[in-house]
TORROKOL-299884 format. One line per 5 residues: number of its first residue (from 1); for each residue x, y, z of C-alpha. Coordinates in steps of 0.02 Angstrom, whole numbers. Layout:
% residues N
NUM = X/Y/Z ~ ...
//
This chain:
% residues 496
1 = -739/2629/95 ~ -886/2727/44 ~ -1058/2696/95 ~ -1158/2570/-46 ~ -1316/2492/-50
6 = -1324/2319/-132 ~ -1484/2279/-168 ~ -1587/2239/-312 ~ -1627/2423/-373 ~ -1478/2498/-415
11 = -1353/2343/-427 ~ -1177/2427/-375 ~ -1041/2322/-414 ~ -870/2302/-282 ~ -715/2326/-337
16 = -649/2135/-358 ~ -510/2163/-242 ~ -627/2178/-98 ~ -765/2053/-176 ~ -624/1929/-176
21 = -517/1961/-25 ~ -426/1818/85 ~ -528/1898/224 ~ -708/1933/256 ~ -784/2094/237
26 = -942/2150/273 ~ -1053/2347/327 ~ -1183/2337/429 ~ -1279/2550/442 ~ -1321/2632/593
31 = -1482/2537/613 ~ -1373/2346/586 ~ -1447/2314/439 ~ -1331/2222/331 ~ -1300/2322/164
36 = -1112/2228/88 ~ -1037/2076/122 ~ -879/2013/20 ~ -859/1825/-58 ~ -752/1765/74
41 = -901/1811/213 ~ -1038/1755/121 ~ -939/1581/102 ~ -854/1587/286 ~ -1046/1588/352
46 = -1083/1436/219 ~ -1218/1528/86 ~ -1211/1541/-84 ~ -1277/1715/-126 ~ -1282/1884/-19
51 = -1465/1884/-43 ~ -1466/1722/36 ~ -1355/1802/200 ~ -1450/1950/213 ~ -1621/1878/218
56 = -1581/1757/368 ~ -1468/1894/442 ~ -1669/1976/473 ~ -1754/1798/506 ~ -1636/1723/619
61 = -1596/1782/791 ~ -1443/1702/836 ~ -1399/1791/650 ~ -1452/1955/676 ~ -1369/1946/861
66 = -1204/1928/773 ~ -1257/2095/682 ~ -1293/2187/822 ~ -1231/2374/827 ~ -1244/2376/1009
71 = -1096/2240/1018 ~ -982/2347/912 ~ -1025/2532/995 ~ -998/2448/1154 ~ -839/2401/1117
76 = -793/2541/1033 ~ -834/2653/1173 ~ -711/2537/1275 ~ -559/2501/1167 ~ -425/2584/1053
81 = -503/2543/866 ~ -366/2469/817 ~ -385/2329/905 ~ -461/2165/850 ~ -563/2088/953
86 = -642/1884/926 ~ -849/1853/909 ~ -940/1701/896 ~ -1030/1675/755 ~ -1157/1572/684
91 = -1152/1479/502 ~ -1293/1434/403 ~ -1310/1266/459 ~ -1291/1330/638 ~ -1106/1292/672
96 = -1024/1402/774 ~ -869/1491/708 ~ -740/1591/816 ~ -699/1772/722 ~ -543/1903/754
101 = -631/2055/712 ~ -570/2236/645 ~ -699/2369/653 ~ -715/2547/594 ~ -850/2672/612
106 = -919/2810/498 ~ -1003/2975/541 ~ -1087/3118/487 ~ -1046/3291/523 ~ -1173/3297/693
111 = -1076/3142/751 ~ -1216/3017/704 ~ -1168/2832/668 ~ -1196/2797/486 ~ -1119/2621/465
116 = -991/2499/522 ~ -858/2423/412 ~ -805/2244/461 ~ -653/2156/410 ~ -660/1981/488
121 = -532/1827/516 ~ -587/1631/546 ~ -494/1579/696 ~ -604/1434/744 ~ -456/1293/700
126 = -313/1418/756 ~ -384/1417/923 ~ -440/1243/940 ~ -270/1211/915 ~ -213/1320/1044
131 = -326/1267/1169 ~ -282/1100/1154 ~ -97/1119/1181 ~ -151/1253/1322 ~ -263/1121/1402
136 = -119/981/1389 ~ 17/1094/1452 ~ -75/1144/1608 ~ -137/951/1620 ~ -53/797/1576
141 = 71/825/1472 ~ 132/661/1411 ~ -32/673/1310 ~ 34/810/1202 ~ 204/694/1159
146 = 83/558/1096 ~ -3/681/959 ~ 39/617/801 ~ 67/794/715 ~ 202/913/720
151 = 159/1104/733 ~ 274/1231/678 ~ 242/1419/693 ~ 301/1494/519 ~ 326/1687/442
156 = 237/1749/282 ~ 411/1708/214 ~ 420/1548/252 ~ 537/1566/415 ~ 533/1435/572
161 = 473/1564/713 ~ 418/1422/842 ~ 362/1269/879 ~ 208/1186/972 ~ 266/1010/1022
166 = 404/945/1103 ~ 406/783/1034 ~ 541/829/916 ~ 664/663/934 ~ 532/578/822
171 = 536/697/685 ~ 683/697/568 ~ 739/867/620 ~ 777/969/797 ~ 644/1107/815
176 = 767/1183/914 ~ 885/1234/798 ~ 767/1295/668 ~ 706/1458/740 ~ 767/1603/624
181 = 790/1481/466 ~ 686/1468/326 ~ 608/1324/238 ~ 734/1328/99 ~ 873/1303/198
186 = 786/1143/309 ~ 713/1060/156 ~ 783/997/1 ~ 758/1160/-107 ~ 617/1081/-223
191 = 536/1051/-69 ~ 567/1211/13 ~ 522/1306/-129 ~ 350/1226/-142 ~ 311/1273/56
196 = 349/1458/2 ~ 230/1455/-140 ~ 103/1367/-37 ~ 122/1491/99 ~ 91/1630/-27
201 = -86/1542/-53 ~ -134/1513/95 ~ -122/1705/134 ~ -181/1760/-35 ~ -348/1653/-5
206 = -330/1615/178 ~ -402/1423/134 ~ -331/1282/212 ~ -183/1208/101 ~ -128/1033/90
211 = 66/951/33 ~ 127/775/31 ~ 303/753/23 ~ 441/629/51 ~ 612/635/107
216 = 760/525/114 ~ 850/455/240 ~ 1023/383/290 ~ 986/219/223 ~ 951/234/49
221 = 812/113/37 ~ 716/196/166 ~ 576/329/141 ~ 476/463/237 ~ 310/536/186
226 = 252/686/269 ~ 84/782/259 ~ 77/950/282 ~ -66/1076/322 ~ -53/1271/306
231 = -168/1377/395 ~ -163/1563/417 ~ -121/1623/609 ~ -128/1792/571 ~ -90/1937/439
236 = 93/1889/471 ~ 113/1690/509 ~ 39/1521/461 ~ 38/1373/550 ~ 116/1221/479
241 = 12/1038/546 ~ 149/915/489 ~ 106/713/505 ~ 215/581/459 ~ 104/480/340
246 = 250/350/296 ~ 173/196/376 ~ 4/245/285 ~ 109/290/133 ~ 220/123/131
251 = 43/24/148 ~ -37/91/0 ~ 132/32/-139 ~ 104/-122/-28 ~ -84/-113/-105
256 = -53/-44/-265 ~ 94/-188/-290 ~ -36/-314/-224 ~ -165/-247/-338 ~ -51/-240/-485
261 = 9/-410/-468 ~ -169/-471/-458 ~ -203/-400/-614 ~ -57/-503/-668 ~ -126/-637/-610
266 = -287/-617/-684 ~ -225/-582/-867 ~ -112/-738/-848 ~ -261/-855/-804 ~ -356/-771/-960
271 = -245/-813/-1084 ~ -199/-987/-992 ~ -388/-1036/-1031 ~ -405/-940/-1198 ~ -269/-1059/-1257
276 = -353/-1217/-1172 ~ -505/-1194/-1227 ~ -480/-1166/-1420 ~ -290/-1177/-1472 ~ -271/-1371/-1380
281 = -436/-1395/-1415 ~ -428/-1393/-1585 ~ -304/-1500/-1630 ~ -386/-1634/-1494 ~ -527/-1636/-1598
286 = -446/-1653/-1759 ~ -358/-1832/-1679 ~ -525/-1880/-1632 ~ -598/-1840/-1811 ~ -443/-1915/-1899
291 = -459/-2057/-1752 ~ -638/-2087/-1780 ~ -611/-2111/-1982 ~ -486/-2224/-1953 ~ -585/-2344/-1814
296 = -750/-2337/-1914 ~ -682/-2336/-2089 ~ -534/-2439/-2104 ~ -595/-2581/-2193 ~ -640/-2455/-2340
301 = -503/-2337/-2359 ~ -342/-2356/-2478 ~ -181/-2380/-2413 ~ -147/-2208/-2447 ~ -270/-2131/-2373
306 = -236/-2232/-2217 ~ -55/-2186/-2241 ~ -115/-1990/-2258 ~ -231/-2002/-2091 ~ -121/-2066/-1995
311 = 17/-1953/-2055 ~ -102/-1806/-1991 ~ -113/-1882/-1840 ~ 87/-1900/-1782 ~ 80/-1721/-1843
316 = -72/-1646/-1744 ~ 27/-1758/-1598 ~ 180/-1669/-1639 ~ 117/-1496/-1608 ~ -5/-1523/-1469
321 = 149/-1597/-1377 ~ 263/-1437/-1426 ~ 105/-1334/-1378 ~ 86/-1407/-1210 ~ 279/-1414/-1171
326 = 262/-1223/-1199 ~ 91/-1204/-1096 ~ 190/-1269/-926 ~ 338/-1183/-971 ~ 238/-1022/-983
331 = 136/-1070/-842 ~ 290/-1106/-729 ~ 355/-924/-810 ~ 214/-829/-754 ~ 202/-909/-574
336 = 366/-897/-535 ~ 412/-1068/-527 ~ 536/-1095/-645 ~ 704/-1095/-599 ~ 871/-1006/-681
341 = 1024/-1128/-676 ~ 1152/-1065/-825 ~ 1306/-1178/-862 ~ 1419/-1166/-985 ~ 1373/-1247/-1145
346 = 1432/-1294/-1314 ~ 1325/-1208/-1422 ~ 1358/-1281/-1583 ~ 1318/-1469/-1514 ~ 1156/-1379/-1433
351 = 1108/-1312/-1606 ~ 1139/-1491/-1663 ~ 1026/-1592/-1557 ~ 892/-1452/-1588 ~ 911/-1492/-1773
356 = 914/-1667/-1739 ~ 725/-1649/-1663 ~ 653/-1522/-1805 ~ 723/-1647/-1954 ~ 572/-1729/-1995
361 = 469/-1563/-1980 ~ 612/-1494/-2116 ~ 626/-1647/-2225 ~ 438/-1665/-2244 ~ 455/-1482/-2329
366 = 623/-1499/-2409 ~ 698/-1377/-2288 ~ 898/-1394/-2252 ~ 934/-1342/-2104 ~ 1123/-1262/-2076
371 = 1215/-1258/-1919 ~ 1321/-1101/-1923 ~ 1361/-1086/-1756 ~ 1557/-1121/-1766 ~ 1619/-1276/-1660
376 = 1705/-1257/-1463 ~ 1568/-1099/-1435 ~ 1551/-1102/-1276 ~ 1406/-1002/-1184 ~ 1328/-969/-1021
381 = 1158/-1010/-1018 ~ 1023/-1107/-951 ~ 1019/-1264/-1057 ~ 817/-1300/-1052 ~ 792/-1119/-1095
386 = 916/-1117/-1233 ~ 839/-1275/-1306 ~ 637/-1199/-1295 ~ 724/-1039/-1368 ~ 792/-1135/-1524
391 = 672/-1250/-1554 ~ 526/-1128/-1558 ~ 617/-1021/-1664 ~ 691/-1133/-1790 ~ 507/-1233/-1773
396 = 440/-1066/-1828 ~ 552/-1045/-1972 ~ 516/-1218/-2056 ~ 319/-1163/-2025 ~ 316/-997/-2112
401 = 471/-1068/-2252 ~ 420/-1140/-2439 ~ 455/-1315/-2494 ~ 653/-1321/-2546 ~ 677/-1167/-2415
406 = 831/-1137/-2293 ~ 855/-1090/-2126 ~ 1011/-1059/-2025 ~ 1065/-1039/-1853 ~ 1225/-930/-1817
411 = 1318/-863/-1673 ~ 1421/-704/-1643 ~ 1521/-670/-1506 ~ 1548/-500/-1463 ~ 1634/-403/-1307
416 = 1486/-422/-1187 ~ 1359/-528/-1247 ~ 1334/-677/-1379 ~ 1240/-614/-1516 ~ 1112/-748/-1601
421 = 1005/-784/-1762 ~ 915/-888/-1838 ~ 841/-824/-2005 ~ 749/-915/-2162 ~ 691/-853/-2334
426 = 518/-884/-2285 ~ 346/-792/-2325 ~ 417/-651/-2204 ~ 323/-542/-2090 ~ 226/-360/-2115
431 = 284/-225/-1984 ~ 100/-227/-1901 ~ 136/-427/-1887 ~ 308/-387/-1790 ~ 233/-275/-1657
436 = 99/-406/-1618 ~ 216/-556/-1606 ~ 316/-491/-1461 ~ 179/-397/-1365 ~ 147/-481/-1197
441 = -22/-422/-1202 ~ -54/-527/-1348 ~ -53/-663/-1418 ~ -74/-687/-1591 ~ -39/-825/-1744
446 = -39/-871/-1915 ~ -65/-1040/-2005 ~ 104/-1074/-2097 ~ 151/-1104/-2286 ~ 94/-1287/-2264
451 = -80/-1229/-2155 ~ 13/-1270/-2005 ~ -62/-1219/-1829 ~ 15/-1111/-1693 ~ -41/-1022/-1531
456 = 99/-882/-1536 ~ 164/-928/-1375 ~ 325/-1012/-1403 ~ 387/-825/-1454 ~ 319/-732/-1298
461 = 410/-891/-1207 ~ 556/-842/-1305 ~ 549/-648/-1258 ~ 522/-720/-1062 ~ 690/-834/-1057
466 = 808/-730/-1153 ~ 774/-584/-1043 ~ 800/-723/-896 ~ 974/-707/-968 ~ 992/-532/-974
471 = 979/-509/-1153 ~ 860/-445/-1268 ~ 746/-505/-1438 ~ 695/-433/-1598 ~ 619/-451/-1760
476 = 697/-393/-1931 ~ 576/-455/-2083 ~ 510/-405/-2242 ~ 362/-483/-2339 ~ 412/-616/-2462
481 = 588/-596/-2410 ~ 621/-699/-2247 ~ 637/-680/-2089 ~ 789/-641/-1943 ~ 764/-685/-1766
486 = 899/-600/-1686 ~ 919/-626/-1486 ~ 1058/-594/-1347 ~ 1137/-698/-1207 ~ 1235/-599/-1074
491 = 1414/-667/-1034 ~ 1422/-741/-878 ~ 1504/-594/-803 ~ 1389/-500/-855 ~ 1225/-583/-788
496 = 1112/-515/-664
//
């Protein structure tokens, strides 16, 4: 390295190999003044500039102690050069670090010390580490099989050369048997491969290098999550820290699941009260208005228009009790509390009864209703889900269906699952529409043909019990040409 001045007159630049070496480099001259330090010094002594270094390296004694040129030429006049030899240094914020030094020394031609060139290693958590394990060896040594980490002595190419703990029969390998093997061959190869990479870091930039990983065991629902830390040893091994973090691990997806279901819970009790609060409100009030005319005007209204309130109000009554049957249901959905009990059952009398119910809705719009679900079908399902599956979706036909309109209900049996429909030649629904209708996330209505009310929750009830029965729902529509509810039923072989 030749001799260079860095300061502010003539502004020298290193070459970036040495400004940004995994080690520290620094030259002090004959008289220890400090004239080049590298990145990695300036940082390993915690400044921000080499201005900033040099300046306390005059100020501060304990600083310019480290400097000292009498510490290196007595040591030089006592060892072979090539030997490194450890200082104790001091950092900015007066932390002491441990160094393994390598010095060299440059003359002139009458044998005068010009400067010394530095190149210096941070040891200070290499031999903590080592003095601990000394310490526990020489004292009690049940201590050291009670240390939660695992410390493994590894080559720059990512070999097992040793091992620092004996506590092996915890670990979910024998340190025993890995001396001369590399990572590749103990670890899954993804794994393996990502040690050797992050071994080639840690001695390209000699920083401390961190890896989670997990690894299975013989039971297949069982995890293990390790941490590993990298540190350089030396120029030729790193030191691998490894803690089993599964109990840690397995206690944060308990968290995050907790958290997540909260969240659940949360959204569910928004939408419960968005729904109390203006979709049952509203028709309550409109029985109270119709209620109110009826009580305080009675003696003054027509027949007919007595005959039209009170046909408003079996109506409002109608829905508000469909809308609350559908409230608990959902309610009972969300918590859990509903319970799955498929039979087998004869779908086409089902289909009856359900248009048994809905005839006064259809008849009151001229709607035929046509049962094509062919007699002696026989499904497995859960009859109270089947029945709020029908009747909201033949209840939304006969809402969003003209005057003189038709809707049917069919049934298609195929190898694994029964395939049903039931479709009208209603107003139909946009593509935009059909996205909203089955998000769980929202919930969103229409008025019907006849201005009829709806929450948009019977269909997200839908979606809830036909995936109970391992099946699946969906939408086919086109504006001002009808509608198709399609939706599956697993076989009863095939249910979950």
């Amino acid at each position: 390295m030749e001799e260079k001045n860095y300061n502010n007159s003539d502004q020298i630049q290193c070459d970036s190999i040495i400004e940004n070496f995994a080690f520290g480099i620094f030259r002090i001259s004959g008289d220890g003044t400090l004239t080049f330090a590298n990145n990695s010094f300036i940082r390993l002594l915690g400044f921000d500039s080499f201005a900033g270094l040099s300046s306390q390296a005059i100020t501060s004694i304990e600083l310019k102690e480290c400097f000292s040129v009498n510490k290196y030429s007595s040591y030089l006049s006592k060892n072979n050069l090539a030997e490194p030899f450890e200082n104790r240094w001091i950092k900015k914020n007066g932390l002491s670090l441990l160094f393994r030094e390598r010095v060299t020394v440059n003359k002139n031609d009458d044998g005068d010390i010009l400067f010394y060139d530095c190149i210096v290693e941070d040891i200070t958590g290499h031999v903590i580490i080592e003095k601990l394990i000394r310490d526990l060896h020489v004292g009690d040594y049940s201590i050291l099989k009670a240390l939660p980490d695992f410390i493994f002595v590894l080559s720059n190419t990512g070999v097992f050369i040793d091992y620092k703990n004996s506590n092996y029969h915890n670990l979910f390998f024998n340190p025993h048997q890995l001396k001369g093997h590399s990572v590749i061959g103990v670890f899954p190869k993804e794994i393996g491969e990502q040690i050797l990479e992050i071994i080639g870091t840690v001695f390209q930039t000699g920083d401390l290098q961190t890896f989670e990983f997990q690894l299975e065991t013989e039971n297949p629902d069982e995890l293990l999550f390790f941490e590993a830390r990298f540190v350089m040893s030396d120029y030729e091994k790193v030191l691998m820290i490894l803690r089993d973090i599964s109990i840690q691990k397995l206690a944060e997806i308990q968290i995050q699941k907790f958290t997540e279901e909260l969240k659940h819970l949360n959204e569910t009790k928004d939408k419960f009260f968005s729904i109390i609060s203006h979709d049952l409100r509203t028709p309550i009030n409109g029985l109270l208005g119709y209620a109110e005319i009826l009580s305080n005007e009675i003696d003054g209204l027509e027949k007919e228009e007595i005959k039209e309130f009170a046909g408003n109000i079996a109506e409002i009554s109608k829905s508000t009790n469909t809308l609350l049957n559908n409230i608990l249901d959902w309610s009972r959905v969300q918590t859990g509390r509903i319970s799955f009990q498929p039979e087998i059952i004869d779908l086409s009398y089902s289909v009856k009864r359900i248009m048994n119910l809905l005839n006064a809705s259809a008849s009151n719009k001229n709607i035929s209703l046509i049962n094509s679900a062919a007699a002696g079908t026989h499904i497995y399902a859960d009859e109270n889900m089947l029945h709020s599956i029908l009747i909201n979706l033949t209840g939304n036909a006969i809402k969003f269906t003209h005057n003189d309109g038709t809707i049917r209900i069919a049934c298609e049996e195929l190898d694994n699952y029964f395939h049903l429909s039931v479709s009208d030649n209603g107003i139909g629904i946009s593509k935009t529409n059909i996205e909203k209708l089955l998000d769980s996330n929202i919930i969103y209505s229409t008025n019907g043909t006849a201005k009829e009310k709806g929450t948009g929750l019977g269909l997200l009830l839908c979606k809830e019990f036909v995936e109970k029965h391992s099946g699946k729902i969906w939408i086919e529509s086109e504006e001002g040409n009808g509608t198709i509810f399609h939706f599956t039923l697993a076989k009863k072989n095939q249910q979950l």
